[in-house]
C-alpha positions in Angstrom: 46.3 -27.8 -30.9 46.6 -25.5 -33.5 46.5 -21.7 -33.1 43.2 -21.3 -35.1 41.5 -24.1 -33.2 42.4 -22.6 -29.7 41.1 -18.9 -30.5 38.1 -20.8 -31.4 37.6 -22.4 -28.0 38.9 -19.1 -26.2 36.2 -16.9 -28.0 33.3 -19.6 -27.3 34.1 -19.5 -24.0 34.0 -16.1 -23.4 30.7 -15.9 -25.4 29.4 -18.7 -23.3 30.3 -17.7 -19.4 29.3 -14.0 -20.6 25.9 -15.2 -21.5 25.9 -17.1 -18.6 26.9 -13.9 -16.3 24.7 -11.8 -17.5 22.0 -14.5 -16.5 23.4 -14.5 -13.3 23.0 -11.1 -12.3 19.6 -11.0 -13.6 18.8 -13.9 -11.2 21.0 -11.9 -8.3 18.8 -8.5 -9.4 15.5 -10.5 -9.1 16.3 -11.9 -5.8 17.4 -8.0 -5.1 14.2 -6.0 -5.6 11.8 -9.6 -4.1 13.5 -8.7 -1.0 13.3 -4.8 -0.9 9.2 -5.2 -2.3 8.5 -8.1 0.1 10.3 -5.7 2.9 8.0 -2.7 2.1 5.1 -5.0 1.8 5.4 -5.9 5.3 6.2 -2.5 6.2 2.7 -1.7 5.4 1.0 -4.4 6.8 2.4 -3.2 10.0 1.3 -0.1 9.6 -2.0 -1.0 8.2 -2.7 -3.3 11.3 -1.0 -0.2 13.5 -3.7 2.1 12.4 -6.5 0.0 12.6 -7.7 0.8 15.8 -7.7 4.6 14.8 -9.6 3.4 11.4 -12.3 1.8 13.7 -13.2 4.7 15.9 -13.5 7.1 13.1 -15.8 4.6 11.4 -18.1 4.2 14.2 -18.1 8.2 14.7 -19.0 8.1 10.6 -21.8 5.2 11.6 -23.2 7.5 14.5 -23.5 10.5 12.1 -25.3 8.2 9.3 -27.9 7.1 11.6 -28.3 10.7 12.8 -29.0 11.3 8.9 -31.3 8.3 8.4 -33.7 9.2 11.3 -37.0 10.2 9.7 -38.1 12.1 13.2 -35.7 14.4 12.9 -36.3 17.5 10.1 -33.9 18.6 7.7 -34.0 22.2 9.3 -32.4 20.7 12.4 -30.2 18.2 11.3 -26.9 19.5 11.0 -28.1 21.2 14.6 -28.2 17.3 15.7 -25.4 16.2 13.8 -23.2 18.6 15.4 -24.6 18.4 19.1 -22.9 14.6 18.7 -19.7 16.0 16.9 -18.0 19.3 16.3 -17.6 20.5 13.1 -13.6 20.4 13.5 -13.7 17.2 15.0 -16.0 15.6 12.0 -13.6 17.4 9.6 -10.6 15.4 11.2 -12.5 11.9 11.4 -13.2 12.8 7.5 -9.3 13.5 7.0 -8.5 10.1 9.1 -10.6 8.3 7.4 -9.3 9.0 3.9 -5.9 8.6 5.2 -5.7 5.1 6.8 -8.4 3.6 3.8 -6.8 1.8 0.8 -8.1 2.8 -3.0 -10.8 -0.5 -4.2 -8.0 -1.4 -6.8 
């Protein structure tokens, strides 16, 4: 084989396992950052389904207030008087806080 012919072949197969490479790490990269997303994904979950239980007591504080609100025998002179008989004013500021914490955004 002639000198000509084998830089020929020498230069195709470096352009061919390079091209070939670089696919391979882009595979290697994908597989890389699947793991670490589906790792944090589950990482959230469990801290989701952790915090539920918190989530649900605040919501049924909320729920008590809202009924409180949507009584027609009580007058709007004395409602926050009733609403805060049920809860303290720190303690509805906190369940607000909570709430806004542990809920996700709609999108």
């Amino acid at each position: 084989m002639d000198f000509k012919k084998r830089i020929a072949i020498l230069v195709s197969f470096v352009i061919v396992y390079s091209v070939r490479t670089q696919d391979d790490i882009v595979d290697y990269m994908v597989r890389y950052f699947s793991g670490i997303f589906s790792r944090a994904e589950k990482k959230t979950e469990k801290t989701r389904i952790r915090t539920i239980k918190d989530l649900d007591k605040a919501a049924r504080e909320l729920s008590k207030i809202c009924s409180i609100l949507l009584n027609d025998q009580i007058s709007n002179e004395t409602l926050r008087t009733e609403i805060f008989k049920d809860v303290s004013k720190e303690n509805l500021v906190s369940i607000i806080n909570e709430v806004n914490t542990l809920t996700r955004p709609i999108d």
